[in-house]
Each structure stands twice: as C-alpha cells, then as structure tokens.
C-alpha positions in Angstrom: 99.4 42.3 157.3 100.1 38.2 157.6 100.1 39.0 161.1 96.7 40.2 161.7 94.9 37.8 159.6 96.4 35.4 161.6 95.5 37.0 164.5 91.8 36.9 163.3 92.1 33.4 162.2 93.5 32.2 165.6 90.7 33.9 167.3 88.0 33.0 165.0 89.0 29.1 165.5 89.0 29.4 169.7 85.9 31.6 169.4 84.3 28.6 167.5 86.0 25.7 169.5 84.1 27.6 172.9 81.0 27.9 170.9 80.8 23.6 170.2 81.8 23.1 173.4 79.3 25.1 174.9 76.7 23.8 172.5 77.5 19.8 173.3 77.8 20.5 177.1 74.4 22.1 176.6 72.7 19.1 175.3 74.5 16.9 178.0 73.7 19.5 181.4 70.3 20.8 179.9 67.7 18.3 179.5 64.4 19.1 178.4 61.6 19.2 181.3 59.4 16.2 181.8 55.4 17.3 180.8 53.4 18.9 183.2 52.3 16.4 185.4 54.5 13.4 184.3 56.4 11.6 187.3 59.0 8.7 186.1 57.5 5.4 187.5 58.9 1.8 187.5 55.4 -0.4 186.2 55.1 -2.2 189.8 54.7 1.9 191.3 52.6 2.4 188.0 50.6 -0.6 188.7 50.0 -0.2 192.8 49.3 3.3 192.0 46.9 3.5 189.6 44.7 1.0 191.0 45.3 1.8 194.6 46.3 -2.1 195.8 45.7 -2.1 199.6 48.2 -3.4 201.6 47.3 -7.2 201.1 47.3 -6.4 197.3 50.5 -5.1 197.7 52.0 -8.3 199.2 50.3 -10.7 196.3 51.6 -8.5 194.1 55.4 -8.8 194.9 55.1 -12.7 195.1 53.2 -12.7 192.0 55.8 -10.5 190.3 58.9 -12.5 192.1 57.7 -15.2 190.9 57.2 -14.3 187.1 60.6 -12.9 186.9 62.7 -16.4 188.4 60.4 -18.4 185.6 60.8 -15.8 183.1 64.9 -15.4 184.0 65.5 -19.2 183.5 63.8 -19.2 180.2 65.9 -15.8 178.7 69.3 -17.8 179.9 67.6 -20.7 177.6 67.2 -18.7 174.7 70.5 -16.8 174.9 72.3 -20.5 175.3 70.4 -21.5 172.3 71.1 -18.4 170.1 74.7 -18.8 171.3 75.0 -22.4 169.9 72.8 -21.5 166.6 75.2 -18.6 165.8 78.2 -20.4 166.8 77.0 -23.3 164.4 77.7 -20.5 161.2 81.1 -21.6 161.2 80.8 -25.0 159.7 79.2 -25.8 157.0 76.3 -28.2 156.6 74.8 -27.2 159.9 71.1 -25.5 158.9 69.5 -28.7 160.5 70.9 -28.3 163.5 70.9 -24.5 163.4 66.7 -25.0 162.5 66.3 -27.1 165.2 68.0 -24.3 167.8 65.6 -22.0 166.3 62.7 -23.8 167.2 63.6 -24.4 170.7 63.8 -21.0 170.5 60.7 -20.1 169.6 59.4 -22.3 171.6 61.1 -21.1 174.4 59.9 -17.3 173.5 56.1 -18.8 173.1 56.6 -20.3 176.9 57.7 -17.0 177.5 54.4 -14.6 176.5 52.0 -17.2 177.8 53.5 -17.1 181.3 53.6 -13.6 180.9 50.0 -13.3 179.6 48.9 -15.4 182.8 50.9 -13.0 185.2 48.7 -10.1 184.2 45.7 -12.7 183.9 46.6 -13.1 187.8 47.9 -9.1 188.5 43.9 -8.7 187.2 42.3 -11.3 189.4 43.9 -9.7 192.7 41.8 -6.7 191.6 38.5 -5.9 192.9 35.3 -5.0 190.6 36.7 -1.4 190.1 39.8 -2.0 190.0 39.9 -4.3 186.9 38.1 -1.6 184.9 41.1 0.4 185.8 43.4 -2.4 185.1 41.6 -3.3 181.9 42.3 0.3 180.5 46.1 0.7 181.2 47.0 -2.8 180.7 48.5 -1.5 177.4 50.8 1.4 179.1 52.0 -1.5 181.3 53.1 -3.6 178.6 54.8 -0.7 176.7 56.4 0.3 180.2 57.5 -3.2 180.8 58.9 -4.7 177.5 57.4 -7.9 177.5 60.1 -9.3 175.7 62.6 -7.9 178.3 61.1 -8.1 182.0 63.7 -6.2 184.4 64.7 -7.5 188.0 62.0 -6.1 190.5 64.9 -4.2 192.2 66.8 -2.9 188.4 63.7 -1.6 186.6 64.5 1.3 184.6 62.6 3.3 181.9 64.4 2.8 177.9 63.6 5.8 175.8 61.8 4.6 173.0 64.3 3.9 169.8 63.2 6.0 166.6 61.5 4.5 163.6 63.4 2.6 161.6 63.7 4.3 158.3 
C-alpha cells in the first residue's frame, strides 16, 4: 500500500513540476498582441511620421536632435558626478553644507536641462509648416511620454520602457 501512495505522490509532484514550467515558459514565449493598429515607434519615426517632414525637414530634424542629445549628454554626466560626490559625502559627518551645495548644482543642472529641452521642441515646432504645427501642437504630449524628458536616449539606442505600475 506504501508503495502506491508513493507512486501517486511521485507522479502528482512531476505532473505539477511540468504544469509550472509550462505555465512560466508561457508567460515568457507568449506575449500578448500589440492593439489593433499599434506599430512600436522610436519618437524621431513618431515625430517624421505624424507630421510628414519632407526631406529637408528630415535633415533639420536630425541636426536639431544631434545636437540636443551632445548638450543634453554633457549635462546627465554633470549630474551623476554631482550626485556621486553628494552621496559619497554621507560618510563623514558634518557635510550637509557641502552635500546642499551639490544638490543645488544639481538642480540647477536639471533646470538647464528642461529648458534646453523645452527649446528643442520650441525649434522641432518651428521646422513645421502652418499644418503641421497643429499636428505637432496635439501630440506634443505623446512625444514627451515617448521620450522621457528626464532620460533622452542616443538617436541610434532609442527603445520603448513599459511604463512602471503605480506606486501603492
């Protein structure tokens, strides 16, 4: 009788064991289908697409964005030296001045940062014609959720983040 029960037992636990694995290699192979419609595209695609840039546009474009992301580069490695030195300041004692001080060139550095950024899309807008800047004017938010303002990509690395879930 001890036999058969662990028999049962034995199978039981493989039977399961097949069952997770199938389950996990399910969610891994099987991803959910993008909506009808919906085509993955970097924001410069987004952008040249949904306000049909001409070929001219095209080429301001690039320079324009080029050109944002080498000023916009040098400032993140000015922040992240900062915030290096403020957090490595936590290990003596005494330091808030100093670690203050950081912060503001920090936000300093991040205030430098949105107004460039503002001015880029000032300038992506003033490549557009009449119609065009109605178009721009009414995805202009999309854009900024696509690119992260706080995190502008390389022209050649930009990839799409899922969104993280609330906070609870």
């Amino acid at each position: 009788m001890k036999i058969d029960k662990i028999k049962i037992l034995s199978i039981l636990v493989v039977l399961l064991i097949c069952i997770n694995l199938a389950t996990i290699a399910s969610v891994w192979i099987i991803r959910p289908a993008p909506p009808h419609g919906y085509v993955a595209q970097s924001p410069k695609e987004y952008i040249i697409t949904k306000l049909e840039f001409t070929d001219e546009q095209v080429a301001a474009f690039e320079l324009l964005r080029k050109s944002h992301f080498d000023t916009i580069q040098k400032l993140r490695y000015q922040i992240r030296t900062e915030k290096e030195e403020m957090y490595a300041g936590l290990k003596q004692k005494g330091n808030e001045e100093t670690a203050y001080a950081q912060l503001a060139k920090v936000i300093a550095y991040e205030e430098q940062s949105e107004k460039i950024t503002f001015e880029h899309f000032r300038q992506v807008r003033d490549l557009c014609d009449e119609e065009q800047k109605q178009h721009f004017d009414a995805i202009i938010n999309q854009i900024i959720k696509m690119v992260g303002v706080n995190a502008p990509h390389p022209p050649h690395e930009i990839k799409r983040q899922p969104e993280a879930p609330p906070l609870p």
